[in-house]
C-alpha positions as CSV (number, residue, x, y, z in Angstrom):
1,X,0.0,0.0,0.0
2,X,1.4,3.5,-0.7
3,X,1.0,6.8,0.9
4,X,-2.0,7.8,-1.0
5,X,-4.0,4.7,-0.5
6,X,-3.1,4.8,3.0
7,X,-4.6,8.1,3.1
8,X,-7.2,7.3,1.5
9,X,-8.0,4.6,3.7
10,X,-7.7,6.8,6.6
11,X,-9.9,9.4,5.2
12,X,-12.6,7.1,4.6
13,X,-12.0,5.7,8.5
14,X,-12.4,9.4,9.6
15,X,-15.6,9.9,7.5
16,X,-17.4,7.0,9.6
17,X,-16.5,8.7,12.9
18,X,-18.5,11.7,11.0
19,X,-15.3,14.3,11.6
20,X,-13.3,16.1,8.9
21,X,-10.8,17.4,8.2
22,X,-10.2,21.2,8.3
23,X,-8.9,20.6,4.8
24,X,-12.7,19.6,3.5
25,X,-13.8,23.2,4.5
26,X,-12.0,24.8,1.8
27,X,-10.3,22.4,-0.3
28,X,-8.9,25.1,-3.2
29,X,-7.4,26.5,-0.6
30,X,-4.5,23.7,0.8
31,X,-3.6,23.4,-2.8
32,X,-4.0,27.4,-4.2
33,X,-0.9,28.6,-6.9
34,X,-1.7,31.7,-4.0
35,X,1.7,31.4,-1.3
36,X,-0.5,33.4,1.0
37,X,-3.3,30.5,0.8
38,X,-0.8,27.9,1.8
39,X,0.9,29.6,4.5
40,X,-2.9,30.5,5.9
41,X,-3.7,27.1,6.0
42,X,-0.8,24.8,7.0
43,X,-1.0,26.1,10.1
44,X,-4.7,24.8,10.1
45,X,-3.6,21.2,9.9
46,X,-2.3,21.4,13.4
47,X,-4.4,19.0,15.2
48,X,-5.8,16.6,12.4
49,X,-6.0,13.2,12.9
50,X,-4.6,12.7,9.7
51,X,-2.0,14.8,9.9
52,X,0.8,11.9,9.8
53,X,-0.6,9.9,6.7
54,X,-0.9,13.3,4.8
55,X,2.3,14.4,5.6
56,X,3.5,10.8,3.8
57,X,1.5,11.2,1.1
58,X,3.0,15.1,0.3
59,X,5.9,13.3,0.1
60,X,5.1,12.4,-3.3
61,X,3.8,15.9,-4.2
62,X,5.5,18.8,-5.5
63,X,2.5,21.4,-4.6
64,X,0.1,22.0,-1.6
65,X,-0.2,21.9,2.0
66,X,0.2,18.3,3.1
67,X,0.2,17.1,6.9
68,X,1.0,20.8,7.9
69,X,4.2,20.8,5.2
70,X,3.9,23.4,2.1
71,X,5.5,21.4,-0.9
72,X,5.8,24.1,-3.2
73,X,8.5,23.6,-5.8
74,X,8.0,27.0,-7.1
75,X,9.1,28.8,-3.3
76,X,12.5,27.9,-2.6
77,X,12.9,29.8,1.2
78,X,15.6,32.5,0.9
79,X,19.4,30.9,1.8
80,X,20.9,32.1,4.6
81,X,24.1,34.1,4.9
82,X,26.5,33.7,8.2
């Protein structure tokens, strides 16, 4: 099973118990081309009961918030100088 399926599978676990998410409330959002939108929500992942599985699945991604991580292979964070 890979990281998507085993999201997947946890999702669909999560959905019986009747809880989502904070993702599901504004889905464009965790995956926007807007660097604003993913810093506003990664933050929002804090807490989810998913938040290990997702994190393994954005493993395999190159865009989006996943598990509270921003894959964004566009943003490259500013090196520092000593």
């Amino acid at each position: 099973m890979n990281a998507h399926e085993a999201l997947s599978l946890a999702l669909a676990d999560l959905a019986e118990t009747r809880h989502r998410p904070p993702c599901t409330a504004e889905p464009d959002a965790w995956t926007s081309d807007q660097r604003a939108d993913l810093e506003r929500t990664a933050p929002l992942c804090a807490g989810c009961p998913l938040l290990d599985p997702c994190r393994d699945a954005g493993e395999l991604e190159d865009h989006g918030v996943w598990g509270g991580v921003i894959r964004d292979r566009r943003y490259r964070p500013a090196e520092r100088t000593a």
